[in-house]
C-alpha positions as CSV (number, residue, x, y, z in Angstrom):
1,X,27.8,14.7,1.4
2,X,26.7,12.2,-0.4
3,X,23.4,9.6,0.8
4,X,23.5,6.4,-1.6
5,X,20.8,4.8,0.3
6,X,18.3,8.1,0.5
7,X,19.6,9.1,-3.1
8,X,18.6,5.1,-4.1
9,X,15.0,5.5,-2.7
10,X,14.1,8.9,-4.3
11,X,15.4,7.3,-7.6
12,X,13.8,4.2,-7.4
13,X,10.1,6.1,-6.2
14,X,10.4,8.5,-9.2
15,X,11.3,5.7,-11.8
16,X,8.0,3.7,-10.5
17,X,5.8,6.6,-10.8
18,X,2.4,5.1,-12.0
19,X,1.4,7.0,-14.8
20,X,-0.9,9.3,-14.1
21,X,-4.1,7.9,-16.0
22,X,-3.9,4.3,-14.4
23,X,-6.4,5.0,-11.8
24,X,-9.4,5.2,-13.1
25,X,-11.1,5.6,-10.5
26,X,-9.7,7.7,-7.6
27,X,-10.3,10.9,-10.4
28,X,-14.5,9.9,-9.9
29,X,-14.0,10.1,-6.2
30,X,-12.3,13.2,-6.3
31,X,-15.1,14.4,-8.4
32,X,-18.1,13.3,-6.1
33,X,-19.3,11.0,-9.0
34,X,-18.4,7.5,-8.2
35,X,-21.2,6.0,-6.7
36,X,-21.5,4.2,-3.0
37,X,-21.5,1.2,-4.1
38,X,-18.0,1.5,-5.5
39,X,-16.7,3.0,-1.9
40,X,-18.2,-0.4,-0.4
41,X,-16.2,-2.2,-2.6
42,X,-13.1,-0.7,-1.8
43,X,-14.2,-1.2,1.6
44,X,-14.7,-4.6,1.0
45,X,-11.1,-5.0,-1.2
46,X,-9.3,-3.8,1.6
47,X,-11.0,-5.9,4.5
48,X,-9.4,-9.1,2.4
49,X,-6.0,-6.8,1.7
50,X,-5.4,-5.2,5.2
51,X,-5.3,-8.6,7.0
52,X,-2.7,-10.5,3.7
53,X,-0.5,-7.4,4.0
54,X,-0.6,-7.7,7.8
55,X,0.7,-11.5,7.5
56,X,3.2,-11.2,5.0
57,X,4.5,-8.4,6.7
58,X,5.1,-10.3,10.1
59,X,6.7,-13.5,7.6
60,X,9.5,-10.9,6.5
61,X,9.8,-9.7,9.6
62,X,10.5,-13.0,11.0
63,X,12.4,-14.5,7.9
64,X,15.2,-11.4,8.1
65,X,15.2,-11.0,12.2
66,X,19.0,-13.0,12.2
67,X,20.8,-11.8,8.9
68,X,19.0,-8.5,8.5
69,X,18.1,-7.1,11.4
70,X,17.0,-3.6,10.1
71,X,14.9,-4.9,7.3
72,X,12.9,-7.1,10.2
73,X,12.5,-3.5,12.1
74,X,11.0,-2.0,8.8
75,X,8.8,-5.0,8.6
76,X,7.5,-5.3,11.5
77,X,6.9,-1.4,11.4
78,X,4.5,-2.3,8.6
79,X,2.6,-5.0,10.3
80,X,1.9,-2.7,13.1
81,X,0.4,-0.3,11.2
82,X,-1.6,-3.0,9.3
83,X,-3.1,-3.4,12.6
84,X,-4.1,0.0,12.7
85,X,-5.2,0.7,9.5
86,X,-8.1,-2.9,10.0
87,X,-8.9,-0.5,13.3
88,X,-10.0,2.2,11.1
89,X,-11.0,0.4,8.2
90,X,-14.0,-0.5,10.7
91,X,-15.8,3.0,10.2
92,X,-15.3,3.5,6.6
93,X,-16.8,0.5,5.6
94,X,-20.0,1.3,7.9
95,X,-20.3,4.5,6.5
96,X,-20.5,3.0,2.8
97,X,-23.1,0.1,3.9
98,X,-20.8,-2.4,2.7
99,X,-22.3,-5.4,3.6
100,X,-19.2,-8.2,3.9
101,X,-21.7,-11.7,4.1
102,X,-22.9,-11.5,0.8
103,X,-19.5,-9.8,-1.2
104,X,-17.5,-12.0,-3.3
105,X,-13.9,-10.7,-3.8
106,X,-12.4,-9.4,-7.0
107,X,-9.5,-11.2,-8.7
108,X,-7.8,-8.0,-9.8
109,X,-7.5,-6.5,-6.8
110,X,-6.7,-9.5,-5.1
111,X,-3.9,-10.0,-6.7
112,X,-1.6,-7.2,-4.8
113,X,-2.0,-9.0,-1.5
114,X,-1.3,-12.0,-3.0
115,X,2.4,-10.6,-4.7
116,X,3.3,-9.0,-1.2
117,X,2.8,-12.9,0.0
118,X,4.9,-13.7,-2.7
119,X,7.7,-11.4,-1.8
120,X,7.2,-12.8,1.5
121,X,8.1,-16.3,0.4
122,X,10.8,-15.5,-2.2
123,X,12.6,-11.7,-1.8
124,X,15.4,-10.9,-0.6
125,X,14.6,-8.4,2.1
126,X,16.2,-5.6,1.9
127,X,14.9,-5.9,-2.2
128,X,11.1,-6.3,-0.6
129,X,12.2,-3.1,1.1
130,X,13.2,-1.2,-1.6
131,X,10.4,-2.2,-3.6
132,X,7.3,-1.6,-1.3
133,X,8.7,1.6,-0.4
134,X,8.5,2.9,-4.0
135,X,5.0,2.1,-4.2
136,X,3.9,2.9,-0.5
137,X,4.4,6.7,-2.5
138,X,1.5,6.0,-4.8
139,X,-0.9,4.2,-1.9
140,X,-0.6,7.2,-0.2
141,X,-1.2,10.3,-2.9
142,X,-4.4,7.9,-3.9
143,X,-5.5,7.9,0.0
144,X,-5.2,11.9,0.5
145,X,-7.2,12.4,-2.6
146,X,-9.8,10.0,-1.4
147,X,-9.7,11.3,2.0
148,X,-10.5,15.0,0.9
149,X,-13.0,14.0,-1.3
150,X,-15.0,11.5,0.8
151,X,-15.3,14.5,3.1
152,X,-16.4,17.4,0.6
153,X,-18.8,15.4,-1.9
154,X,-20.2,12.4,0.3
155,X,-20.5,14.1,3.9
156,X,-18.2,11.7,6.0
157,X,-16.6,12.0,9.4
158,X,-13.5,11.9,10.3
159,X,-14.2,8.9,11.9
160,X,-15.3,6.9,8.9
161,X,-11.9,8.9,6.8
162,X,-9.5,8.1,9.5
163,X,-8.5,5.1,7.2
164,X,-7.5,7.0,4.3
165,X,-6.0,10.0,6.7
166,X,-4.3,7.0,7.9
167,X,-2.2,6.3,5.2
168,X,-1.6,9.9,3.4
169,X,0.1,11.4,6.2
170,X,3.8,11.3,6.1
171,X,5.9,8.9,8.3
172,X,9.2,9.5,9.2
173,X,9.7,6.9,11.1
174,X,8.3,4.5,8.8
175,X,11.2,6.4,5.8
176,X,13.5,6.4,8.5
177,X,13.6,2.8,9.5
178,X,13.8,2.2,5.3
179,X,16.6,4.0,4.8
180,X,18.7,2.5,7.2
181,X,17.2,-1.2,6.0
182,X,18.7,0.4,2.6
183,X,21.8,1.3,3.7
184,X,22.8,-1.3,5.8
185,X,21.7,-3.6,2.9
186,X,24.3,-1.5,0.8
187,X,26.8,-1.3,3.0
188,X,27.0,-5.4,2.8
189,X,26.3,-6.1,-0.8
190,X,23.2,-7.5,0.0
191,X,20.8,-5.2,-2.3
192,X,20.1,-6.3,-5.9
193,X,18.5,-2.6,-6.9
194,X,17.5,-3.9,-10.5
195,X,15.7,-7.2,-8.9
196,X,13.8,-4.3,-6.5
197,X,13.0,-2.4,-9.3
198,X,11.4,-5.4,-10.7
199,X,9.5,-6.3,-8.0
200,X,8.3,-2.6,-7.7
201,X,7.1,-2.1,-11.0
202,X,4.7,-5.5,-11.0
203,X,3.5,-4.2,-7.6
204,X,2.8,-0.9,-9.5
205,X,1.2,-3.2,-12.4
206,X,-1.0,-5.0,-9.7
207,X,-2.0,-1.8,-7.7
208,X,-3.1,-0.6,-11.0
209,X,-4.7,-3.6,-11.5
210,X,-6.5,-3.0,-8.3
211,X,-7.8,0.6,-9.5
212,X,-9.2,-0.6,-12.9
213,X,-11.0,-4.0,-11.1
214,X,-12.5,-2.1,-8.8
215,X,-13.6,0.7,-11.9
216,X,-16.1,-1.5,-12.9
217,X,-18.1,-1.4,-9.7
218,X,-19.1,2.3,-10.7
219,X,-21.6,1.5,-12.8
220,X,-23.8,-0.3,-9.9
């Protein structure tokens, strides 16, 4: 038996596969050898991020709640565990010093909460869907890495990793809720798979984007 909208997620995931020398930085936290300050700044990134994501989130939710009901459950799925991840975000940040009052944001990796606002405004749901799902894959092999690494080569608790466990561990609800956004979307014509696709591969451009702005914090 054939599952069109599974099949179309596993497809679409694997064809946005960042390549795997875009990040340059998660390999120097894997290593030990990025330094603090670098951690506080993706503390810092994320404190701006977390909050943008949670919002646009709760707009699609809203936006597809009468024509696309199962889209505004996968949404709202999201915002919820934007929530969450701010809740844990907490530690991590302390644990790096990352001092918020004087830190001035970086236009590179500001630019991926500001596209998810943009797909907020202008997608078609069940395309934003589609798309974020793809990427969510990359988000969350970059967060196990960090997670395992923060612990082994700078001595942090769970606690102040809960952020990063956060997002690396699996969720089936979370795939479960986008396939049937997919499929339903399917099943009425309402999914433009090459527009997702687009959308996926600049959020895959602007999460690399995030990587290499936030590479050029290591030298501090």
């Amino acid at each position: 038996m054939t599952h069109p909208a599974r099949d179309l997620l596993r497809t679409t995931t694997a064809a946005l596969a960042p390549d795997p020398d875009a990040n340059p930085l998660v390999p120097r936290i894997a290593a030990g050898t990025a330094p603090r300050a670098a951690l506080a700044a993706l503390a810092l990134e994320q404190s701006w991020v977390i909050p943008a994501d949670h919002r646009a989130f709760e707009h699609l939710a809203a936006r597809s709640e009468a024509a696309d009901p199962q889209a505004a459950a996968f949404f709202a799925a999201l915002a919820h565990g934007e929530t969450l991840a701010g809740e844990r975000l907490v530690a991590f940040a302390r644990a790096c010093g990352a001092q918020e009052a004087s830190y001035e944001p970086l236009p590179g990796c500001q630019a991926y909460p500001a596209y998810v606002a943009w797909l907020a405004l202008n997608a078609a749901p069940a395309d934003a869907v589609l798309a974020l799902t793809a990427n969510f894959s990359a988000w969350g092999g970059y967060c196990a890495t960090i997670a395992t690494a923060l612990r082994e080569h700078y001595g942090f608790t769970d606690e102040a990793c809960a952020f990063f466990d956060f997002f690396a561990e699996p969720s089936p609800d979370l795939d479960r809720l986008a396939q049937t956004a997919v499929e339903a979307a399917l099943d009425a014509g309402r999914l433009d798979a090459q527009r997702a696709h687009t959308y996926g591969r600049l959020l895959q451009h602007y999460e690399a984007s995030f990587w290499s702005a936030l590479s050029g914090t290591t030298s501090c």
